[in-house]
Phi, psi and omega in degrees: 000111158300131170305122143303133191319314186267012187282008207241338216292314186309307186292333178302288172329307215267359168256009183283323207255020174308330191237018174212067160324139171295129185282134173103359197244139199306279192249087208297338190298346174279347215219098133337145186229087193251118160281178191285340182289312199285344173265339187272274160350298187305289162014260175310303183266010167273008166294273192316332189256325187287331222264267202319341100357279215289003176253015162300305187001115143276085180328146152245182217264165171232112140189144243202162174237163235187130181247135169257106192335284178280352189249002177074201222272131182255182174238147165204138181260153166202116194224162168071047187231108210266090163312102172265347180192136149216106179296125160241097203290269163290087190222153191225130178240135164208132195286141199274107138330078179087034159227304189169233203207122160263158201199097197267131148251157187206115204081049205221150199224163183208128172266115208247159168214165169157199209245150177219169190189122213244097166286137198215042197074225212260007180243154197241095180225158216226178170166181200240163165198145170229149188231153172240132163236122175271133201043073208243124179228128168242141166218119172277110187238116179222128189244152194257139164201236189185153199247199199274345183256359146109356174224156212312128175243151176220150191221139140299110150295318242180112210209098183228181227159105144208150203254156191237332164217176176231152143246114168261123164245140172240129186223171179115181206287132194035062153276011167317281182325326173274347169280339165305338194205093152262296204299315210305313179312275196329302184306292140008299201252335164297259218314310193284340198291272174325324152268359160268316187307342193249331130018270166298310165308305154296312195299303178327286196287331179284282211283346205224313187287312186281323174283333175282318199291314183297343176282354179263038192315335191289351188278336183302314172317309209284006225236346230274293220212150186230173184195151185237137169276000000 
C-alpha cells in the first residue's frame, strides 16, 4: 500500500529520535529523544504535504436563493470551484508526551475560482469569480496507540477549523446583482470551507494513516513516552 505523503510525515517525527535516546534512563527504548533540528525539519515537510492535501479538497457546487427589493427572489449558482494557492504561514508540530502529535496552523489564506450563474424567470446570466479566504486556523490532535493484536492504531481526537473572512470579485454580465447579497455567498462557501478541512483530515487518517501504521510494528516502541531536545 502506498502511503500519502503525509502518513510518512507521523513515521518521520517518531522516527527521527531513534539514535538519540534520553540520557539517565533505565529503559532508553521507552524514552525517545526528538531534537529541536529534527522537529523543525519534521515541520517544514509536514507544512508542505498538508498544503498539498487541503488543495486536493473538492469544493461542491453552492446554491441558493436571494430576495432582492425591487427585483424579487433570483436563484444562484457557483460551480466549477477550483481551489488555485493555499498559503500556508504559520504553523506549529508538536509531540503529545504518551499520546501522539498535534498540529496547529494559524492565519493562513487560500484562493478559489470558478464559475456563477444567476436565474431569473426565463433570464439567465452567468460570468467567473475568483475569492480569497483569510484567516484561516486549523488544529488537529492525532493519538497514537495500539490495538488488542498489538498493532499501531492512529486516532483523531480533536479536529477544529475557523476562517475569518471571504472576499469575492464577481466579474461577467451584470454581475452587479450578485454583489447585493455577496456576505450571503461569502458565508455559505465559509461554512462548506469549514466542514471540509476537517473532513478531509479525518476521511485522510481513516483510509491512509491507519493502514500505513499497522505495517509498522516497530514503531510500538516508541509510543510510551517522547521528550523534545
Amino acid at each position: 500500500m502506498k502511503a500519502r505523503p503525509y502518513c510518512v510525515v507521523v513515521v518521520l517525527l517518531l522516527l527521527t529520535g531513534l539514535s538519540e535516546f534520553g540520557e539517565g534512563t533505565s529503559n532508553p527504548g521507552l524514552t525517545t529523544r526528538i531534537t529541536k533540528k529534527s522537529l523543525k525539519y519534521a515541520i517544514q515537510y509536514a507544512v508542505t504535504t498538508l498544503k498539498k492535501e487541503l488543495s486536493t479538497i473538492r469544493l461542491p457546487d453552492i446554491s441558493g436563493s436571494s430576495e432582492i427589493s425591487w427585483v424579487g427572489w433570483v436563484s444562484y449558482d457557483f460551480y466549477s470551484l477550483k481551489i488555485y494557492h493555499f498559503n500556508l504561514q504559520n504553523w506549529d508540530l508538536s509531540l503529545l508526551p504518551e499520546l501522539g502529535i498535534r498540529v496547529s496552523l494559524s492565519s493562513n489564506y487560500m484562493s478559489i475560482g470558478g464559475n456563477w450563474k444567476v436565474n431569473k424567470a426565463f433570464i439567465t446570466l452567468q460570468g467567473t469569480f475568483d475569492m480569497k479566504v483569510y484567516g484561516i486556523s486549523i488544529s488537529v490532535s492525532l493519538n497514537l496507540g495500539k490495538d488488542q493484536s498489538g498493532h499501531p492504531t492512529s486516532l483523531v481526537t480533536q479536529c477544529s477549523n475557523s476562517i475569518g473572512h471571504v472576499s469575492i470579485d464577481i466579474s461577467g454580465s451584470l454581475s452587479w446583482i450578485l454583489n447585493l447579497f455577496h456576505e450571503i455567498i461569502e458565508n455559505n462557501i465559509k461554512m462548506v470551507l469549514e466542514q471540509k478541512i476537517c473532513e478531509m483530515v479525518r476521511k485522510s487518517t481513516t483510509s491512509y494513516l491507519e493502514p500505513y501504521l499497522r505495517t509498522l510494528p516497530e514503531l510500538l516502541a516508541l509510543r510510551s513516552q517522547y521528550q523534545l531536545g
